[in-house]
TISE-14818 format. One line per 4 residues: number of its first residue (from 1); their letters; for each residue x, y, z of C-alpha. Coordinates in steps of 0.02 Angstrom, whole numbers, plus 50000, padded with zeros to 5 digits. Layout:
TISE-14818
NUM	a	X/Y/Z  ...
***
This chain:
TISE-14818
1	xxxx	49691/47572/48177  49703/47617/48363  49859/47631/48357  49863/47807/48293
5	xxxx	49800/47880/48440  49939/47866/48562  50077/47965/48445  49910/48092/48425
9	xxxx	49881/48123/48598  50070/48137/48612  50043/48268/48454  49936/48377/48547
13	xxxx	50026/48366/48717  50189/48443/48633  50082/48561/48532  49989/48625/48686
17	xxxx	50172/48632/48790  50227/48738/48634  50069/48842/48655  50119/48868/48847
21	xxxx	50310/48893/48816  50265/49024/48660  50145/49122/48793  50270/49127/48919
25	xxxx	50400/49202/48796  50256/49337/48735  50240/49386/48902  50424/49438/48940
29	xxxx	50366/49610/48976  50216/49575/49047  50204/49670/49212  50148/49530/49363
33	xxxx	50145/49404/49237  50174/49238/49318  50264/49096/49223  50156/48931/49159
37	xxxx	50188/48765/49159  50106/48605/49105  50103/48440/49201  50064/48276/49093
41	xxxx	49989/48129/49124  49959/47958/49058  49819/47863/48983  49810/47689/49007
45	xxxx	49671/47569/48926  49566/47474/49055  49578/47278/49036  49529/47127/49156
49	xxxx	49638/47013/49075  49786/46951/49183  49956/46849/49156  49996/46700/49216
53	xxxx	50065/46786/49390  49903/46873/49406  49955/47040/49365  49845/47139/49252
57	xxxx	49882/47176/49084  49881/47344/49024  49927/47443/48874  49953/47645/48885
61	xxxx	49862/47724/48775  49929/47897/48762  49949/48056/48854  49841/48191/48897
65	xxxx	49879/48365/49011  49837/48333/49201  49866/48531/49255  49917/48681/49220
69	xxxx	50034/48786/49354  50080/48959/49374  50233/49005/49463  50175/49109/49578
73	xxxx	50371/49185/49651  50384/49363/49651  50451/49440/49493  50600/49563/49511
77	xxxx	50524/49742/49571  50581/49864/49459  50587/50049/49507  50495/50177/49380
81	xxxx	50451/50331/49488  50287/50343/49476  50188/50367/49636  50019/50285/49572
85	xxxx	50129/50115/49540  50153/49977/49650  50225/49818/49677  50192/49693/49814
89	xxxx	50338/49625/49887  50290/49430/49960  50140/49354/49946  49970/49436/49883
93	xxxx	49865/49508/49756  49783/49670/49732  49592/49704/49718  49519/49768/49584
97	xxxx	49345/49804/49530  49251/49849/49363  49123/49977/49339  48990/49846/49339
101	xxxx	49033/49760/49535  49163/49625/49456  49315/49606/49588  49466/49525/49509
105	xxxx	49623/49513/49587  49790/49550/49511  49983/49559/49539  50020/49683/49395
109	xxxx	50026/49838/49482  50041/49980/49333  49905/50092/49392  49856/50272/49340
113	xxxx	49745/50411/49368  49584/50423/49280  49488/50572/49256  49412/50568/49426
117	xxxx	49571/50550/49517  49555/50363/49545  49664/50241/49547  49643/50128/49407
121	xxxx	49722/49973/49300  49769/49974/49094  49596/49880/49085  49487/50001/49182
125	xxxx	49476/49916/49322  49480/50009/49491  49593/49984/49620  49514/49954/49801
129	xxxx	49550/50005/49974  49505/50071/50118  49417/50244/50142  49523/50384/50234
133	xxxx	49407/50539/50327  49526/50670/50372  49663/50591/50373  49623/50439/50465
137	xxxx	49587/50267/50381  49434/50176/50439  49490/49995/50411  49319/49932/50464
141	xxxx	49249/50008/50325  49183/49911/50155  49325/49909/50008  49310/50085/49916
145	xxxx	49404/50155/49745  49549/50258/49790  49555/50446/49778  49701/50529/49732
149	xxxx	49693/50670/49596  49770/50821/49628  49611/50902/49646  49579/50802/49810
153	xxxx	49581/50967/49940  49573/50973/50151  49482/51106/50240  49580/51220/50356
157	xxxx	49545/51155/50549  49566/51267/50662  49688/51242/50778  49627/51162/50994
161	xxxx	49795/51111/51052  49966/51177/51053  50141/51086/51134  50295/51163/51177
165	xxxx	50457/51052/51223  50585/51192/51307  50712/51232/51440  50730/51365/51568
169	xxxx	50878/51417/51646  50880/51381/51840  51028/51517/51845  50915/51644/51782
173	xxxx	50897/51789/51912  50725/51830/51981  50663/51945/51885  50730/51896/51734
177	xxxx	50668/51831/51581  50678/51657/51462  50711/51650/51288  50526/51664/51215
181	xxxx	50430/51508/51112  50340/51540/50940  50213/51442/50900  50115/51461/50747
185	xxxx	49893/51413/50753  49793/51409/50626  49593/51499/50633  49458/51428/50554
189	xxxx	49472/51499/50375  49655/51427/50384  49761/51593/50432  49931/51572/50529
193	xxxx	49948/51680/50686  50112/51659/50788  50086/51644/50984  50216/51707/51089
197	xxxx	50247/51636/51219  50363/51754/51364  50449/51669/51518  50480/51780/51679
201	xxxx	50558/51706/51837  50460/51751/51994  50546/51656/52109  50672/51498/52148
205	xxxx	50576/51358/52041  50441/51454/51983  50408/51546/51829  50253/51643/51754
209	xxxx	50233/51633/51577  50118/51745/51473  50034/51709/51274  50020/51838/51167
213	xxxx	49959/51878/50995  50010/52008/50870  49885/52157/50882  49863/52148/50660
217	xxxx	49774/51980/50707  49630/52074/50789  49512/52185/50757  49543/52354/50839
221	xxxx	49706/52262/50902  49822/52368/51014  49995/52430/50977  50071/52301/51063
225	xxxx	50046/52110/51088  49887/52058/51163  49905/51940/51311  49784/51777/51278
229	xxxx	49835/51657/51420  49954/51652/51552  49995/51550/51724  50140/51496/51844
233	xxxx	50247/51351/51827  50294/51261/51972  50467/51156/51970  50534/51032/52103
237	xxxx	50718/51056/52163  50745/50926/52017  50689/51033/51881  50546/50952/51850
241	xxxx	50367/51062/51812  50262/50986/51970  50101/51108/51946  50031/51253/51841
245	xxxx	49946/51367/51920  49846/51514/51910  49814/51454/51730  49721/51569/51624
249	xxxx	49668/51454/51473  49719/51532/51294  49565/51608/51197  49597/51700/51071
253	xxxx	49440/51809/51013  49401/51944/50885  49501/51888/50735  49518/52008/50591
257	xxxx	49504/51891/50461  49340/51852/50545  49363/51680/50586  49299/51618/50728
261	xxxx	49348/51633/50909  49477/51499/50957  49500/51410/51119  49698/51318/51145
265	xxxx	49742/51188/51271  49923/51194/51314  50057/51212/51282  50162/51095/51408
269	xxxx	50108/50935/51410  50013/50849/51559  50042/50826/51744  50117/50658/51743
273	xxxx	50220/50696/51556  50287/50886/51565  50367/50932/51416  50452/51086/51499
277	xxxx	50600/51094/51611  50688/51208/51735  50888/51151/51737  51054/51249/51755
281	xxxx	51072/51235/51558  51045/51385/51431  50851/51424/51406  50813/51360/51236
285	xxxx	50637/51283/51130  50678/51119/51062  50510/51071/50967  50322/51132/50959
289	xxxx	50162/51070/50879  49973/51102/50836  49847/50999/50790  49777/51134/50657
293	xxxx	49828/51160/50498  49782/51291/50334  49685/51211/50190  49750/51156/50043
297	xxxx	49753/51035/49876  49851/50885/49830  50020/50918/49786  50095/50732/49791
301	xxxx	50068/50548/49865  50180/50403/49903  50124/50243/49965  50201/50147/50128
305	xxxx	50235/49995/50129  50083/49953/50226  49974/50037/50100  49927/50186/50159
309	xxxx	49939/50319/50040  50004/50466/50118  49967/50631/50026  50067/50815/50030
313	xxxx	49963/50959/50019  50002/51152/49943  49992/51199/50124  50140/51084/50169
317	xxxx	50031/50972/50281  50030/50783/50236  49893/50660/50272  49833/50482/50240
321	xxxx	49714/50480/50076  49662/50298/50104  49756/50138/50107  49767/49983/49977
325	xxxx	49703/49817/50031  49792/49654/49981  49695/49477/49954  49762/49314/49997
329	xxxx	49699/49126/49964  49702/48961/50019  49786/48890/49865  49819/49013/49727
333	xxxx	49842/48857/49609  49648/48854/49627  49631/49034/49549  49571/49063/49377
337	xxxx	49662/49159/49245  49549/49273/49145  49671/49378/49061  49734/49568/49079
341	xxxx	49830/49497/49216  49675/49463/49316  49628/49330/49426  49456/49251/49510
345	xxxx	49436/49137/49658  49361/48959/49624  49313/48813/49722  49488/48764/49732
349	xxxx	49576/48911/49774  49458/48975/49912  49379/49153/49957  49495/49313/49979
353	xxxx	49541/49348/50148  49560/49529/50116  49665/49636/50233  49811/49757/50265
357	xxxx	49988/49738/50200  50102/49656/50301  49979/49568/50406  49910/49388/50400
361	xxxx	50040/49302/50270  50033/49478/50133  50190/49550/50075  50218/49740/50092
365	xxxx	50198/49856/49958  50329/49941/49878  50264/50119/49793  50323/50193/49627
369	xxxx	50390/50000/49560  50308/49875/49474  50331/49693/49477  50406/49612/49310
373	xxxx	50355/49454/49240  50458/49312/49317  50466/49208/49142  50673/49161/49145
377	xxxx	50702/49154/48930  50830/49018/48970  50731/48889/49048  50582/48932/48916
381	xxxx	50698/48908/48757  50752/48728/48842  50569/48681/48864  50548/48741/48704
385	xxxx	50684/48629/48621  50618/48469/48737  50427/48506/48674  50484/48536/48485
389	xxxx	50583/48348/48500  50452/48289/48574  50322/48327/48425  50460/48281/48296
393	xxxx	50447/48115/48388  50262/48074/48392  50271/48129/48206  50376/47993/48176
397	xxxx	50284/47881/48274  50124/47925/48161  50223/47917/48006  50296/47738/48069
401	xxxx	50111/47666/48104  50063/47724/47938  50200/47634/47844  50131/47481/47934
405	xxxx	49956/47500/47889  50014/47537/47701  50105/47369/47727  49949/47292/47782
409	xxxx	49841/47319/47656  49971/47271/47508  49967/47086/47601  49750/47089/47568
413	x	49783/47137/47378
***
């Protein structure tokens, strides 16, 4: 009785399509969940015998499952708020990696904090990028977990450079003085001192400008502001700063707090890329800058789309923590599904190419989302109805061959 085995195989086809559909519909909710679907394929018994015509004579002999697919289109990206989630927008996966060395790869991007400020999936697993020192990322480095508890801290640095963008006003009588720049440094220990920084006109097109420093700032300070650096600016007939001369660098010695001495290049740019002007307009500071900054911990992150996670501090000062790496594959159809929304490279799919987002075929990332499952309920309930009618009709089919065989063996008794 052969014959059973077609309607059988067809039996387990629909049940394992039902087993597929019901999954798909269980994982609604299923953050990076990607949809499933089964591809069938026939069975067909191998004869020699031929017809008259010389074609070969074949009877199927069932059906079995050839593949299965996952639908690997990105899932909507819904927004939730929370800086240690992600979602990647286009193409990609996230790395991940267990206590014990296992990397998996992953879509679902739901990540938390554990208790050493890591970055880290429902299921433990850690998320991986690369390693930031001081702020900047060293993308040649070897995958690392990511840092980001709030009890992540910078050291003060003490400020080396300072930039002032201004105006001075050609009108201005000789003799006469320019509005004065502030600009605030920072010691070693992390303390603010605002420079001042006093503009006197000398001549037509040149200037002299003096730096000074509040006398509290030092020890055994003066009553008045202590010069620190001075020199002449030299302007063409076009207003631009040609020279500075006479240039007495800044250096800033005998701190109270008792940090140590400071030495400050600047403030106004370089020969070839002024960033101070002489023109018949009102004297005026636009913008100014230091490379220093006052310690401080981790207030908040957010991550860019390119992955790097860029962290605020208590002192105000922001700076890169690190920055997510995606993977990508030859054929994700090759990868292997091992659950918790985790994936592993095979033969098929290929190795990880693991880079930055945005580069080399990855999507971007898209901080404080996650991506939802991309299971549509309406297209599972009509596979669903097709799979059920399909089972109902190789029960038949069983129930049909067994009414034969019944008949069968009345005609021997």
């Amino acid at each position: 009785m052969g014959s059973f085995s077609s309607p059988l195989s067809g039996l387990m086809a629909a049940q394992d399509e039902l087993q597929t559909v019901s999954n798909n519909l269980a994982n609604m909710n299923t953050d990076g969940y990607k949809d499933q679907t089964l591809t069938f394929a026939d069975i067909f018994a191998q004869s020699g015998a031929t017809n008259g015509a010389g074609d070969p004579m074949q009877t199927g002999a069932g059906v079995t499952v050839s593949s299965t697919e996952s639908n690997f289109t990105e899932g909507n990206l819904n927004a939730t708020g929370t800086a240690s989630n992600m979602a990647i927008s286009g193409s990609g996966f996230f790395v991940v990696q267990s206590s014990s060395g296992q990397v998996n790869y992953t879509r679902a991007g739901d990540f938390t904090t554990n208790n050493e400020g890591q970055l880290v999936a429902p299921d433990g697993f850690l998320l991986m990028g690369y390693p930031a020192v001081d702020g900047a990322v060293n993308q040649s480095a070897s995958l690392q977990p990511l840092q980001v508890g709030t009890g992540v801290a910078i050291p003060a640095t003490a400020s080396t450079t300072i930039g002032v963008t201004a105006n001075l006003n050609s009108d201005t009588a000789v003799g006469g003085q320019g509005t004065a720049s502030t600009v605030t440094v920072y010691d070693s220990l992390g303390s603010a001192h605002n420079l001042s920084i006093n503009y006197t006109k000398t001549g037509a097109n040149t200037w002299t400008y003096t730096v000074t420093i509040p006398p509290s700032d030092l020890t055994g300070g003066a009553s008045v502001n202590t010069t620190v650096g001075s020199g002449t600016l030299n302007f063409s007939n076009a207003g631009v700063l040609t020279s500075t001369t006479n240039v007495v660098p800044i250096s800033i010695t005998g701190l109270s707090d008792g940090a140590s001495n400071m030495s400050v290049s600047g403030p106004f740019g370089s020969a070839s890329s002024p960033t101070i002007t002489q023109t018949a307009s009102a004297n005026s500071t636009s913008a100014t800058s230091t490379n220093g900054f006052a310690g401080g911990t981790l207030s908040t992150y957010a991550v860019q789309p390119d992955g790097t996670i860029e962290g605020t501090f208590s002192s105000g000062n922001t700076m890169a923590l690190g920055q997510v790496a995606l993977a990508s594959f030859g054929n994700v159809q090759g990868l292997s599904d091992v659950g918790n929304n985790n994936y592993v490279p095979t033969a098929a799919s290929g190795s990880a190419v693991v880079g930055l987002a945005g580069t080399g075929g990855r999507g971007t990332i898209v901080g404080g989302s996650v991506e939802e499952s991309n299971v549509d309920i309406a297209s599972e309930f009509a596979k669903l109805i097709v799979a059920q009618q399909a089972y109902s009709a190789n029960a038949k089919s069983i129930t049909t061959f067994n009414q034969v065989s019944q008949a069968t063996l009345q005609m021997i008794q």
